[in-house]
ZATOR-923460 format. One record per atom (N, C-alpha, C, O): residue in one letter; x negated, y, z negated. Coordinates in steps of 0.2 Angstrom, whole numbers, plus 5000, padded with zeros to 4 digits. Example, Ala and Ser with C-alpha at 12.3 -4.5 7.8 and 13.67 -1.06 7.14 Angstrom:
A493449724961A493849784961A493449844961A492949834958S493649894965S493249954964S493650004961S493350064960
//
This chain:
X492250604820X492150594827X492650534829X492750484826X492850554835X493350504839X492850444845X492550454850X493050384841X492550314847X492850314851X493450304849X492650304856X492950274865X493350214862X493050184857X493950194866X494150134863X493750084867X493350094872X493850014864X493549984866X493849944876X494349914877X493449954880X493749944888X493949864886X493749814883X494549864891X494849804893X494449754896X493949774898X494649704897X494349664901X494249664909X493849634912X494649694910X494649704917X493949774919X493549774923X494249814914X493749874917X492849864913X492349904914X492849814910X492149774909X491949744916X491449724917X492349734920X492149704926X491849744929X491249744930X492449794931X492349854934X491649874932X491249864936X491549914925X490949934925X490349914924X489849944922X490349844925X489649814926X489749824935X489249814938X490149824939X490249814947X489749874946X489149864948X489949934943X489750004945X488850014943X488550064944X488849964940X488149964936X487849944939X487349964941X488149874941X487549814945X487749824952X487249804955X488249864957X488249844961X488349774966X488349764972X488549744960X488549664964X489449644958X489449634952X489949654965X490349614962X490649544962X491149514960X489849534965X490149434964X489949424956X490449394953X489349434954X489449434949X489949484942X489949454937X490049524944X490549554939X491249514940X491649524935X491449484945X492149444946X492049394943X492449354940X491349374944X491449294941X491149284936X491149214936X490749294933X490549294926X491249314920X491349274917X491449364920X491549434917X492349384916X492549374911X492849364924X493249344923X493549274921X494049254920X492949234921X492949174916X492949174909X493149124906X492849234909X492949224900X493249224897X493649264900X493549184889X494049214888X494249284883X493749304879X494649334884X494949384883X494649394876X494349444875X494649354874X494649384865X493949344866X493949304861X493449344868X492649324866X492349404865X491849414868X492549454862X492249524863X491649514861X491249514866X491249494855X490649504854X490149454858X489549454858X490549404862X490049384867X490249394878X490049364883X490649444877X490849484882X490249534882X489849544887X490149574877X489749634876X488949604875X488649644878X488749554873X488249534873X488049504881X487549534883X488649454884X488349434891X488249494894X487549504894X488649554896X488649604899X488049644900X487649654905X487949664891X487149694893X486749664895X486249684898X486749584894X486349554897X486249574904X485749584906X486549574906X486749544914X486449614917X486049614922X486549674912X486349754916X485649744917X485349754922X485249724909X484449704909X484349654915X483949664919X484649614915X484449564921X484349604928X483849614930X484949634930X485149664938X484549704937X484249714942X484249734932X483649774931X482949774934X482549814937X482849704932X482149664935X482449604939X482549544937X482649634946X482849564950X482449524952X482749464953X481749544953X481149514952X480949454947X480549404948X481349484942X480949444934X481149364934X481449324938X480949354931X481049274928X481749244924X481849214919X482149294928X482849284921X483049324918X483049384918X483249284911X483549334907X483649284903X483649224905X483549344894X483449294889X484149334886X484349394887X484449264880X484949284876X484449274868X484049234866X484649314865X484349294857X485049304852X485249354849X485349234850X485849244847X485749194841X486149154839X485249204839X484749194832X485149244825X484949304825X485549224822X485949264816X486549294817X486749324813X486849274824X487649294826X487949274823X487849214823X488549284820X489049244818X489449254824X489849294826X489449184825X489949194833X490549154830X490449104826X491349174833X491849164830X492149104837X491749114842X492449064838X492548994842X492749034850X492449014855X493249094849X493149144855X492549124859X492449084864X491849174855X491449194858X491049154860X490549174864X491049074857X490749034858X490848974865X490548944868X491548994866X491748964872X491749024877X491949014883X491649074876X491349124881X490549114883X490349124889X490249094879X489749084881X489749004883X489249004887X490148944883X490048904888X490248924894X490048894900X490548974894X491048964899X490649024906X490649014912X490249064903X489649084906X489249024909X489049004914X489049004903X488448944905X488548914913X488248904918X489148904910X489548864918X489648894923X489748854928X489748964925X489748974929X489048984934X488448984932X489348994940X488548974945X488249074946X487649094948X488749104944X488349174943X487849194938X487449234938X487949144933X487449154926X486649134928X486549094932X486249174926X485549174927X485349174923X484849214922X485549134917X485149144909X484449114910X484349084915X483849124907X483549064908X483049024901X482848964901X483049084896X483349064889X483649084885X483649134882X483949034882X484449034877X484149014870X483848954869X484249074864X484149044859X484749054853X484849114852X485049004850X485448984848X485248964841X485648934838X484648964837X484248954832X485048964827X485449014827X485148904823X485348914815X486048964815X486249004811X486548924821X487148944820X487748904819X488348914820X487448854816X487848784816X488448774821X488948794820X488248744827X488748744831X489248714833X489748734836X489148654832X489248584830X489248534835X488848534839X489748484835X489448404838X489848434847X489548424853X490548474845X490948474852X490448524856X490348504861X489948584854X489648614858X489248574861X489348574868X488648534854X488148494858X488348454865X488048444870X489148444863X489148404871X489348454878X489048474883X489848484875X489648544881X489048604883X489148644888X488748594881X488248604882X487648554886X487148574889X487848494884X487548444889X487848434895X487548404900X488548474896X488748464901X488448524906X488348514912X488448564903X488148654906X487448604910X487148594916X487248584905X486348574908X486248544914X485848564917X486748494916X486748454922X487048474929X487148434934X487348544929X487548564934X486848604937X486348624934X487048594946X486948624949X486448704948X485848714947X486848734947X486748804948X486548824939X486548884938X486448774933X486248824927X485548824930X485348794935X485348874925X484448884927X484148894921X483548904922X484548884913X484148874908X483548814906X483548754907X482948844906X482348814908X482048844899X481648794897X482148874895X482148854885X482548864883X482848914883X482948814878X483448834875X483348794868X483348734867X483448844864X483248844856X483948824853X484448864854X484048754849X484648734845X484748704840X485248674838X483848724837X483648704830X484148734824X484248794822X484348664822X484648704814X485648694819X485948754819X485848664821X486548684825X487148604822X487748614823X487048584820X487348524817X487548464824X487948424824X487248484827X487348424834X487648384832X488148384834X487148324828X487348264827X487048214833X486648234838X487248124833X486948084835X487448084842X487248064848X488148104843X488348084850X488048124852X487848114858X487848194850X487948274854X486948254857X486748254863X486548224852X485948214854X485948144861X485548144866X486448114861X486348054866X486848104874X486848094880X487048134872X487248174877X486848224882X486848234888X486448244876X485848294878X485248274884X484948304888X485148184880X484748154881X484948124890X484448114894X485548114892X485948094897X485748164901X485448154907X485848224899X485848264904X485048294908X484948324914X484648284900X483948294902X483648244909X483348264914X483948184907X483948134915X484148164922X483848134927X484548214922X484948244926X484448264932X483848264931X484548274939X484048294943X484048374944X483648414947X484848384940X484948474941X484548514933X484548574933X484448474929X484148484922X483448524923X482948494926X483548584922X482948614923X482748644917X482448694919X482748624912X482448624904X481748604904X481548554906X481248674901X480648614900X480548644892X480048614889X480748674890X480748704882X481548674879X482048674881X481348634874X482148614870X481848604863X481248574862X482148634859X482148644851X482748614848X483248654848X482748524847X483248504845X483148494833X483548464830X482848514831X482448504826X483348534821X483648584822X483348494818X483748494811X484448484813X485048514812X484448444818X485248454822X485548354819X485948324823X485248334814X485448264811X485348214819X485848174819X485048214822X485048174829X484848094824X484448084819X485148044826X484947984822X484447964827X484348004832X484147884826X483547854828X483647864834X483247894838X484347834837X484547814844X484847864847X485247854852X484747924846X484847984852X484047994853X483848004858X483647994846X482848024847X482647984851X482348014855X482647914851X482447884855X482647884865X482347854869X483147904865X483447914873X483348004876X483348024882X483248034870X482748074870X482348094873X482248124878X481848034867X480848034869X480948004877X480648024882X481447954877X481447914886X481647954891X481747934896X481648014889X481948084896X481448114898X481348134904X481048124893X480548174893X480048154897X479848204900X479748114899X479148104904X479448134910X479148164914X480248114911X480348114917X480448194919X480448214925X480448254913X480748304913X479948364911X479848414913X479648324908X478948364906X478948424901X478648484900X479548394898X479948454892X479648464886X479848424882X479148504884X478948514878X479548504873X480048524876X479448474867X480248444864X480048444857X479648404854X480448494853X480248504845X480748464843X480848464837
//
């Protein structure tokens, strides 16, 4: 049997336009990423068709619990995060080791305006103590809309845990 080749990036656009009907998102999600992130192009994507699905719902969740994501698809998934089309609202990222440069960009996603991730799971990712002191800065944030955060096996030292613990009252973040 002959497989459809795999569509370009451009007509990834195209056919989430033709799916969802909304080409602002398909323009601007789809064309922020970079070219070579395919298995987190193909992941956002379906995401995005179950989202347009229930416009009603509470979001949309990612489950990338056992992905081996290669640095591509990992800055395709920042690069999502960042855009003000993504409607994630959780992200589980459990046991992908992702390291200290994520943790901070990723603290940077959390303080923007327009994220709307409200769980996100990043237990077991090798953070480390700047990426937890980062984290901890953006939970203060007034655009941080996080109330689920699974920071557990990420090496965070005394003094990230402790600016941390000093977020959370203000954030009402259940915090593992």
């Amino acid at each position: 049997l002959l497989a459809a080749p795999e569509p370009a990036a451009d007509d990834d656009a195209e056919l989430l336009t033709q799916l969802l009907g909304r080409t602002a998102f398909a323009k601007g999600v789809l064309a922020e990423l970079p070219k070579d992130g395919v298995k987190m192009r193909a992941l956002l994507l379906d995401e995005s068709v179950r989202a347009a699905e229930n416009p009603d719902g509470d979001g949309s969740a990612l489950e990338l619990q056992g992905y081996r994501l290669e640095d591509a698809d990992t800055q395709a998934l920042l690069a999502a995060l960042q855009s003000e089309h993504c409607k994630l609202t959780k992200l589980n990222l459990e046991e992908l080791r992702l390291g200290s440069q994520f943790g901070l960009a990723i603290a940077v996603a959390l303080q923007l305006e327009h994220c709307t991730l409200t769980d996100l799971n990043l237990w077991n990712n090798e953070l480390g103590a700047e990426a937890g002191l980062a984290i901890a800065v953006a939970l203060r944030s007034e655009h941080c809309k996080l109330t689920n955060l699974d920071l557990g096996d990420n090496h965070v030292d005394a003094q990230a845990g402790l600016a941390i613990a000093a977020a959370l009252p203000q954030k009402m973040c259940e915090f593992r």
